[in-house]
C-alpha positions as a printed NumPy array, in Angstrom:
array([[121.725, 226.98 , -37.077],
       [118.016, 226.143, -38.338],
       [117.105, 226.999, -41.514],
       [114.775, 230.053, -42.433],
       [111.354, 229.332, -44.092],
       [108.962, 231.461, -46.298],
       [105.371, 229.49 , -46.399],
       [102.787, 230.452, -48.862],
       [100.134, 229.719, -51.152],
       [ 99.694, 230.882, -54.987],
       [ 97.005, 232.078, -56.651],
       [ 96.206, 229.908, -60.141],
       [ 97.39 , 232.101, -63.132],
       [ 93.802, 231.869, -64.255],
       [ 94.105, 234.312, -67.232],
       [ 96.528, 231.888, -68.975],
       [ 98.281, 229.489, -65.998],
       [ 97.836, 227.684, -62.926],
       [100.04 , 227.868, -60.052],
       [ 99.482, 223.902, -59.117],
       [101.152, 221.06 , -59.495],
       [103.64 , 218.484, -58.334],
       [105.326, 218.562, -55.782],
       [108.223, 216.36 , -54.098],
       [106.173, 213.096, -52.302],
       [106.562, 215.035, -48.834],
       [107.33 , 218.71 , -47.448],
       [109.874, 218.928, -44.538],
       [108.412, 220.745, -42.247],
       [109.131, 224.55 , -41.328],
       [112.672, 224.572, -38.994],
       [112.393, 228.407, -38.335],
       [113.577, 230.112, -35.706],
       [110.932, 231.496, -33.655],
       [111.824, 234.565, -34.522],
       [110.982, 233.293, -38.175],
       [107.426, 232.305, -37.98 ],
       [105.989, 230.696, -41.829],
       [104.206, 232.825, -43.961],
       [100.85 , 231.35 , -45.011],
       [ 98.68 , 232.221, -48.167],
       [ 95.367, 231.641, -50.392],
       [ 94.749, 230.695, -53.751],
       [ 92.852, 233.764, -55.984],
       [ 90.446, 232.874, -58.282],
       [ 89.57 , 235.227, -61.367],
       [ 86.58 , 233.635, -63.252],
       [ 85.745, 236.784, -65.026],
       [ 88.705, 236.532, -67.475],
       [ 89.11 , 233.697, -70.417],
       [ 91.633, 231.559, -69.271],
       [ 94.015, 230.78 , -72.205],
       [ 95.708, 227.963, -70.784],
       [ 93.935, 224.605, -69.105],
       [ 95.174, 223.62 , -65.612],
       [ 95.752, 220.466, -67.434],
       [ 98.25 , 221.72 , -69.398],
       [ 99.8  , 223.329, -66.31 ],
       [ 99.529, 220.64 , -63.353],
       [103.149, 219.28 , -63.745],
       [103.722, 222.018, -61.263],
       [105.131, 225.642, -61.099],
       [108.464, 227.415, -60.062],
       [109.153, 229.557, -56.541],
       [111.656, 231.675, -56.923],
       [113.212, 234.296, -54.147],
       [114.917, 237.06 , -56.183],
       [117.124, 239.88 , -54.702],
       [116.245, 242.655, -56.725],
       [119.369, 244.684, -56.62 ],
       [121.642, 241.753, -58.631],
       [118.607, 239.763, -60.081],
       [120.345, 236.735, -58.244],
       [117.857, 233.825, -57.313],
       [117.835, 232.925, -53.766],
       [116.084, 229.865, -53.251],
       [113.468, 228.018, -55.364],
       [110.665, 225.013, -55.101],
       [107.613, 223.773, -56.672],
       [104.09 , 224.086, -56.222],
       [101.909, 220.844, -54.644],
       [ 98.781, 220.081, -56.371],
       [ 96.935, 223.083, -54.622],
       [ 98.768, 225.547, -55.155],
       [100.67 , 225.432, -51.926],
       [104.468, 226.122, -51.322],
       [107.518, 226.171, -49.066],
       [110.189, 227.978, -49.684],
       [113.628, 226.708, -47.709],
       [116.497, 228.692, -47.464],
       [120.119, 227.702, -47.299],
       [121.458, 228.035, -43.285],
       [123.708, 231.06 , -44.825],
       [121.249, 232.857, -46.104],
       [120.31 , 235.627, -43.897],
       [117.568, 237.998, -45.184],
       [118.041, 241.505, -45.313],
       [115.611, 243.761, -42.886],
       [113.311, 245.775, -44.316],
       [114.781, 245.245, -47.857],
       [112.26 , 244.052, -50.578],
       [112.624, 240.835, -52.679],
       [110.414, 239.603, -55.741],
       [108.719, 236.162, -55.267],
       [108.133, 235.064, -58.249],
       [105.986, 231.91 , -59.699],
       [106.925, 230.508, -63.133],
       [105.369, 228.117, -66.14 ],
       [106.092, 227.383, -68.939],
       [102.99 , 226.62 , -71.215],
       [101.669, 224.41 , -74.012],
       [101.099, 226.998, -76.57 ],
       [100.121, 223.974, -79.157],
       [101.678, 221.329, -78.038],
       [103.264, 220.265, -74.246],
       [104.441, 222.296, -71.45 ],
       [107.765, 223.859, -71.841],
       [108.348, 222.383, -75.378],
       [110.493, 224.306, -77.539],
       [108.541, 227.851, -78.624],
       [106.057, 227.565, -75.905],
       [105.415, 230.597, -73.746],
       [106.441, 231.195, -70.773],
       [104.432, 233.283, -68.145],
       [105.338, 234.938, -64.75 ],
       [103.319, 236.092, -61.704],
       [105.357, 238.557, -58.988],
       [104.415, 240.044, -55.651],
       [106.933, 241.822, -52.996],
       [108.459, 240.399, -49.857],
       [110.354, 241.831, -47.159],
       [111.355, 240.713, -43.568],
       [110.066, 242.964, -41.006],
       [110.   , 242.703, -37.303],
       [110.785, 238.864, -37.458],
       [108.257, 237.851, -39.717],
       [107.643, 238.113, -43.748],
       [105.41 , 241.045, -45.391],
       [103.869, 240.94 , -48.681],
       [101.946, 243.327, -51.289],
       [ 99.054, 241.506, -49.668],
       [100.242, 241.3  , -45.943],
       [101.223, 238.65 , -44.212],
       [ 98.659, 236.255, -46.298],
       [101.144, 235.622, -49.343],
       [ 99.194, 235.798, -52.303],
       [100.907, 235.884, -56.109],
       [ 98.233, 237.028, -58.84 ],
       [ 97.221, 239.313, -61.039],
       [ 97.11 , 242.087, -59.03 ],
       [100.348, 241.643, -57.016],
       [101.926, 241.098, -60.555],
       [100.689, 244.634, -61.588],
       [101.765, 245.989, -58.479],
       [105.245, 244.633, -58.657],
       [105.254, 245.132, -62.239],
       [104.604, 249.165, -61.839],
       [107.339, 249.151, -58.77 ],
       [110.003, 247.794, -61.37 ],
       [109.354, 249.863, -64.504],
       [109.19 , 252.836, -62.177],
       [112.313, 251.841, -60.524],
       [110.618, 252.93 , -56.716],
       [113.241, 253.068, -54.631],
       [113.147, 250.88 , -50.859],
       [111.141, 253.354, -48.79 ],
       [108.496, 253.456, -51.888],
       [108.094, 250.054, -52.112],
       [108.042, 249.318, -48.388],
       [105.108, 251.484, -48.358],
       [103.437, 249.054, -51.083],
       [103.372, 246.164, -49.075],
       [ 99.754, 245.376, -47.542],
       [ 97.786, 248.063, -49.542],
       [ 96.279, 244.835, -51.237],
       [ 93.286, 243.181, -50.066],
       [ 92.681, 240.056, -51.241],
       [ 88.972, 238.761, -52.898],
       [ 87.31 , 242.228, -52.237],
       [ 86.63 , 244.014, -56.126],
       [ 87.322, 246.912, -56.804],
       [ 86.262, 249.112, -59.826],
       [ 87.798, 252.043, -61.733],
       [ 87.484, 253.738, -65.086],
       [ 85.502, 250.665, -65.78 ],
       [ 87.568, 247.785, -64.987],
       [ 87.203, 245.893, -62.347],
       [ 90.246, 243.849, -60.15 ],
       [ 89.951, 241.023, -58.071],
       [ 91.586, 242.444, -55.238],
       [ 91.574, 246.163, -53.443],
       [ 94.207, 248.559, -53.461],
       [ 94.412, 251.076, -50.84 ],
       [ 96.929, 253.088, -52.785],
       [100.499, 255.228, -52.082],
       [101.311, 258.393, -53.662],
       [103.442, 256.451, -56.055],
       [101.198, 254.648, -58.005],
       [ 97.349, 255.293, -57.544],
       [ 94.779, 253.248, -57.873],
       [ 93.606, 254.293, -61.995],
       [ 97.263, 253.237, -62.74 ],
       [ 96.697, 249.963, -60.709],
       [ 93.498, 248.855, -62.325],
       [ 95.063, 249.934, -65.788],
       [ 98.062, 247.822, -65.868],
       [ 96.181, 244.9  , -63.768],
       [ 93.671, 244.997, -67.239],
       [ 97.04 , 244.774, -69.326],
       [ 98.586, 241.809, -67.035],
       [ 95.415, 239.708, -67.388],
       [ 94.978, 240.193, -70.527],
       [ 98.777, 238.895, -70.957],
       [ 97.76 , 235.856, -69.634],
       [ 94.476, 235.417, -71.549],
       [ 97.018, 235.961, -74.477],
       [ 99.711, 233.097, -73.408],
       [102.12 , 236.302, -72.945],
       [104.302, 236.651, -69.744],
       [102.97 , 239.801, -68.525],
       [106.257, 240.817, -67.135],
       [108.38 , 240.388, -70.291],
       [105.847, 241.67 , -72.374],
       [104.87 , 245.58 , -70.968],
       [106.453, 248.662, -71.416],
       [106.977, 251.748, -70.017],
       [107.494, 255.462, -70.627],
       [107.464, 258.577, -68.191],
       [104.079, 260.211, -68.389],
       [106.316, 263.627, -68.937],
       [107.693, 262.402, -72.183],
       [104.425, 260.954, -74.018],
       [104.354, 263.945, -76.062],
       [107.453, 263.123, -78.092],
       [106.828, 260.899, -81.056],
       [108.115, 257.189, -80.964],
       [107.565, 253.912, -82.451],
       [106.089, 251.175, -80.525],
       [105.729, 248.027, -82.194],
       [103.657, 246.506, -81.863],
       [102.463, 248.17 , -78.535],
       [100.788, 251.324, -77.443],
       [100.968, 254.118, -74.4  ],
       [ 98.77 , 254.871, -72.005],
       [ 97.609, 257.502, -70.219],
       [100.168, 257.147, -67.123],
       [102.864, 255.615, -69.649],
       [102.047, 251.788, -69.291],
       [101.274, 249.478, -72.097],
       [101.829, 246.048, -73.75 ],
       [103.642, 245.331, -76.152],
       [101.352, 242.78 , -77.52 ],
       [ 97.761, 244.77 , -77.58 ],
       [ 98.447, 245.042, -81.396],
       [ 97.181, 248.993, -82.332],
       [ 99.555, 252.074, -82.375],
       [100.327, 255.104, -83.947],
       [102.828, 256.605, -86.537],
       [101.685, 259.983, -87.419],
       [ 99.431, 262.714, -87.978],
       [ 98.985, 264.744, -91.397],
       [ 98.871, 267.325, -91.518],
       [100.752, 268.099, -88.429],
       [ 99.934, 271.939, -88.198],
       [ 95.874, 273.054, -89.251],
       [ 93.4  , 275.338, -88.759],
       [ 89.743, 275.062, -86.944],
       [ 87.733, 272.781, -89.395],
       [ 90.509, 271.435, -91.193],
       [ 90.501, 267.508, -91.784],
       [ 93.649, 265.308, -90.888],
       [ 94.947, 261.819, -90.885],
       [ 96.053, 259.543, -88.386],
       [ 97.952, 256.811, -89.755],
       [ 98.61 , 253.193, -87.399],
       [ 97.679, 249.744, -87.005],
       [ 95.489, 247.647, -85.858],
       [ 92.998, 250.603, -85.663],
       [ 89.273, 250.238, -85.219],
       [ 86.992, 250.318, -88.533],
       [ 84.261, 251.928, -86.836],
       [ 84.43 , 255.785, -86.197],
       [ 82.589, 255.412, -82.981],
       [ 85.152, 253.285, -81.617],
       [ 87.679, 256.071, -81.723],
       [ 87.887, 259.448, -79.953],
       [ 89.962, 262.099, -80.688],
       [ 91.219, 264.903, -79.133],
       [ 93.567, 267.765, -79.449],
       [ 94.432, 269.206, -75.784],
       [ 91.017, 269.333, -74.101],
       [ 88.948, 269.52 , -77.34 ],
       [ 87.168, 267.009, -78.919],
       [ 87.656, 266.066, -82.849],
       [ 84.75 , 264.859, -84.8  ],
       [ 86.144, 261.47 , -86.714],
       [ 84.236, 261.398, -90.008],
       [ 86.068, 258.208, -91.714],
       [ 88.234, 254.777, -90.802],
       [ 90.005, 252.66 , -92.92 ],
       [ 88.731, 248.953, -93.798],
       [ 91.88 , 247.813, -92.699],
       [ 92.473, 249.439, -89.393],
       [ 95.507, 251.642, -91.226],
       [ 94.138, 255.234, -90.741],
       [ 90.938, 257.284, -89.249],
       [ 90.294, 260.89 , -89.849],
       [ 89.051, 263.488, -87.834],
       [ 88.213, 267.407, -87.923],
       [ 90.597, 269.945, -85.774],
       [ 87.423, 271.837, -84.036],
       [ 87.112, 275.317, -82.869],
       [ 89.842, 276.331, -80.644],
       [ 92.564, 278.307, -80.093],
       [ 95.837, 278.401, -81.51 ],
       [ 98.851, 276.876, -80.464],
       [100.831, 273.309, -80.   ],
       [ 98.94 , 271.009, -78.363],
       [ 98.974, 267.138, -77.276],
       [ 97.07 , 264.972, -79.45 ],
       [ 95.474, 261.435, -77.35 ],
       [ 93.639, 259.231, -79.392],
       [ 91.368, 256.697, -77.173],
       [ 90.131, 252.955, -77.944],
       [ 88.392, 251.174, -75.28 ],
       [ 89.675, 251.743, -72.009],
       [ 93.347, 252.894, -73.509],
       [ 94.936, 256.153, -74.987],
       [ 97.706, 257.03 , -77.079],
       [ 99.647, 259.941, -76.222],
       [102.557, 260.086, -78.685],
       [101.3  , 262.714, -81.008],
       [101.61 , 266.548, -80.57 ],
       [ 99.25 , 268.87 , -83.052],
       [ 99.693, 272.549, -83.661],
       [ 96.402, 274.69 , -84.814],
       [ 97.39 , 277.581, -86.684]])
């Protein structure tokens, strides 16, 4: 019986890697069933973001991998050519699963000082979905297999949500590919249509935290986190990473926070919030308890505390956020007596 093939193209890992490289001196040709037909893709540029790692560090080629997500089993695997391009072969008993989704993943290792894949170099992962449907592959970005930065965030979300089949069958082509799209001030590459799963401010929120993964040499799926949105109000440690608003954050952005004193005040009383890697400028940080803002009067030289003033409201136990930038903390809780 012919073997089944998955055709595509990925997108360079322009925040920190390049999916090109070498490939074997000649690609066998697609044997698929008609039934079968190859699944072709295009390479996605991002020029807006620093890109960490040089595509000469990366051209000795990247990693293909077909995953099964329920037993994190590898299915198949090849390399990249020079463009970007791959084909992905399966064995003749491999028979994929209808309308069941499967990570494709892309994988590098970089130089991080000093060769790719040397010992202590990091290591950095793009992801999309795939599923067979109605004799043909389907991706995050239709039938046009793309892996980037937003298909990363996508698949990223899907995992650390845990979305169940129907969810993330209902994922697959809400990307469109090379047409921007902006929200809460950051702008993606790509277009997401949206499901009532994950909507499009958490999409452009944890795309901003992938890239910036890969401006960082970080593998954006190792490195974020997750919490339910329900539970932000309980106080954790996360170190060295931060929450935001819908519960997404990386572990390598570098500010969080451990308290607030005191932790019960009255209207015009000052407090404390202690962290790190906090802002030394006042205007860089808002406040607020519940739905009212805090004036911050003072921040430390050495981004360990900032304090503010609990304003005129009403008592009760509230939900303190503290936002820097585009990002929030939500781990706090604040009575006013």
């Amino acid at each position: 019986m012919a073997n089944t093939t998955l055709i595509g193209r990925m997108p360079a890992l322009l925040a920190a890697m390049s999916l090109v490289g070498c490939a074997p001196a000649s690609i066998p040709a697609s044997s698929a069933p008609p039934d079968v037909p190859p699944l072709r893709g295009i390479v996605q540029f991002e020029p807006q973001r620093r890109i960490a790692a040089t595509t000469t560090e990366i051209g000795t080629g990247a990693t293909v991998s077909l995953i099964d997500p329920v037993s994190g089993n590898t299915i198949a695997t090849t390399l990249t050519t020079p463009s970007g391009q791959f084909i992905l072969t399966f064995s003749n008993n491999f028979r994929a699963v209808a309308n069941q989704p499967y990570f494709l993943e892309g994988a590098k290792g970089l130089s991080s000082g000093g060769g790719s894949n040397r010992a202590g170099a990091s290591f950095a992962r793009l992801r999309t979905l795939v599923a067979f449907q109605t004799s043909s592959w389907n991706s995050l970005s239709g039938q046009n297999v793309t892996l980037g930065t937003t298909s990363t965030a996508l698949a990223a979300l899907s995992n650390l949500r845990n979305l169940n089949t129907a969810q993330n069958l209902a994922l697959l082509g809400t990307l469109t590919i090379n047409a921007p799209s902006t929200n809460g001030g950051i702008t993606t590459p790509d277009t997401y249509s949206g499901t009532p799963d994950i909507n499009d401010t958490d999409f452009h929120r944890t795309w901003d935290l992938v890239s910036r993964a890969l401006a960082q040499d970080n593998d954006p799926i190792a490195s974020l986190i997750y919490r339910d949105p329900a539970s932000t109000s309980a106080s954790i440690t996360l170190a060295p990473g931060f929450n935001t608003r819908p519960g997404i954050a990386q572990g390598s952005d570098g500010w969080m926070l451990f308290d607030v004193t005191p932790g019960t005040a009255s209207a015009g009383t000052p407090f404390t919030i202690r962290g790190q890697g906090l802002p030394t400028a006042t205007s860089s940080v808002t406040v607020w308890i519940g739905s009212a803002t805090c004036s911050v009067s003072t921040a430390s030289a050495d981004g360990t505390w900032v304090t503010a003033t609990v304003p005129a409201m009403a008592t009760g136990s509230y939900q303190m956020e503290v936002d820097i930038g585009q990002w929030a903390n939500r781990t706090l809780s604040f009575v006013v007596q």
